[in-house]
N, C-alpha and C positions, 0 to 999 in steps of 0.2 A: 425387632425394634418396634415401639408402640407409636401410633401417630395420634393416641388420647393426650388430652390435655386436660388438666386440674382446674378445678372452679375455686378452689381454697383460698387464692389471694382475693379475691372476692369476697370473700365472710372474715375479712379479721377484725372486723369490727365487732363481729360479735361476741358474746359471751353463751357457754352452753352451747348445745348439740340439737342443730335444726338437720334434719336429711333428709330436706326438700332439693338440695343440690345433688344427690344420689338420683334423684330421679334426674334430672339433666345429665349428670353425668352417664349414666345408662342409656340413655336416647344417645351419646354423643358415640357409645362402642357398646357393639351387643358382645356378648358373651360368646359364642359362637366365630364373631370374625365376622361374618358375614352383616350383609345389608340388604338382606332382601326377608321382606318386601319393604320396601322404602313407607318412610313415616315421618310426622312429624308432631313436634310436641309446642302445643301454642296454651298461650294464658289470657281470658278473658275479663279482665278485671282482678279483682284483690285475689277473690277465693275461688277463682272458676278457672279449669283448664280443661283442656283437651286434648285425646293422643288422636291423630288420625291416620292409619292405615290404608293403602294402596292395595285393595284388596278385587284387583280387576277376574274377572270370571268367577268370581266363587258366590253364593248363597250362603243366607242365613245357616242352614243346616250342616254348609261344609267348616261353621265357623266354633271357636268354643272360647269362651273369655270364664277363669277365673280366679278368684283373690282368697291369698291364702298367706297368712301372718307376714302382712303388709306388703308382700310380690302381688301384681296384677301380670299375671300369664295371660296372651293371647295365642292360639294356637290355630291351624288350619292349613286346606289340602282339598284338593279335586278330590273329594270321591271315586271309585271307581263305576261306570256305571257300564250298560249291556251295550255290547262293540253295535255302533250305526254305521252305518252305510256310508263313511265318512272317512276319505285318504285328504291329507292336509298337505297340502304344496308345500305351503309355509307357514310354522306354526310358533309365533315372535311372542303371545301374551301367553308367561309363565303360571304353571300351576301345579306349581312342586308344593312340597309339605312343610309349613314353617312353623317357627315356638318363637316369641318376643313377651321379655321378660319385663318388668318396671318395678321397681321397689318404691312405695308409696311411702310419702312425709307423714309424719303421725299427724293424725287428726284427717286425711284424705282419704274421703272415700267414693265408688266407682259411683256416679248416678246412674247413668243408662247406657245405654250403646244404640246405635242406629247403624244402615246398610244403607244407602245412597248412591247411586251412579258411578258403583265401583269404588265407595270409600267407605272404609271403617270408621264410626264416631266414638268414641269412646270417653263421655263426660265425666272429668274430676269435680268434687268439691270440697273445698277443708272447712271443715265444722268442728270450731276450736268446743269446748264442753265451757261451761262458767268458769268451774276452779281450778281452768290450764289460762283463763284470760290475765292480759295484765289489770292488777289492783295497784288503787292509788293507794300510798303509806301519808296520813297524815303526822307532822311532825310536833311533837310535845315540847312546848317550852320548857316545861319544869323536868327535874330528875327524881324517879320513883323514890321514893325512900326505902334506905336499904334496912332493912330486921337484921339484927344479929345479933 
């Protein structure tokens, strides 16, 4: 039993095929089942978003982000490093191995990424091109004359 839910009665006003709700929908269930590491997907205006990942103990170097025919993969994991002198009573902040997937809306793309106080930044932008923009149709009074 699936506890996803559908964004579709939301877009019926539209016409044509936007799969900018595939990215929500993906953030709402990963492919895997799982939820870890916890994230969230926020929108900063028209054309700006961002995914931010709960990415507590790891480094740049443990992290790997990248985009490939419109999936934005994030990937990441402790490294293994040389045993210290270090027996853990209690060891609560996890740093197991994870893959978090996002299918990007056409015209989205990844601007940057930042590491911050244990959060992943990972900035979207949608950068429509000219002749994806809407054009205005001016209307002809008169009717073409037909040749025949």
């Amino acid at each position: 039993m699936s506890n996803a839910f559908s964004l579709a009665p939301l877009f019926r006003q539209s016409i044509g095929f936007d799969r900018f709700n595939d990215l929500f929908e993906s953030a709402l269930r990963s492919e895997a089942g799982s939820s870890y590491p916890p994230y969230n997907v926020e929108k900063h205006g028209d054309d700006q978003y961002r995914i931010v990942i709960a990415a507590a103990g790891l480094q740049e170097d443990d992290l790997e982000l990248q985009v490939e025919r419109g999936v934005l993969t994030v990937s990441g994991g402790k490294r293994e490093k040389a045993a210290e002198n270090v027996t853990f009573l209690h060891q609560g902040i996890a740093q197991r191995a994870f893959k978090l997937s996002f299918r990007l809306a056409d015209h989205i793309e990844v601007q940057g990424a930042s590491l911050r106080n244990g959060l992943l930044s990972v900035e979207l932008v949608r950068i429509v091109p000219e002749e994806a923009k809407p054009k205005r149709i001016a209307i002809n009074g008169q009717r073409p004359a037909l040749e025949g």
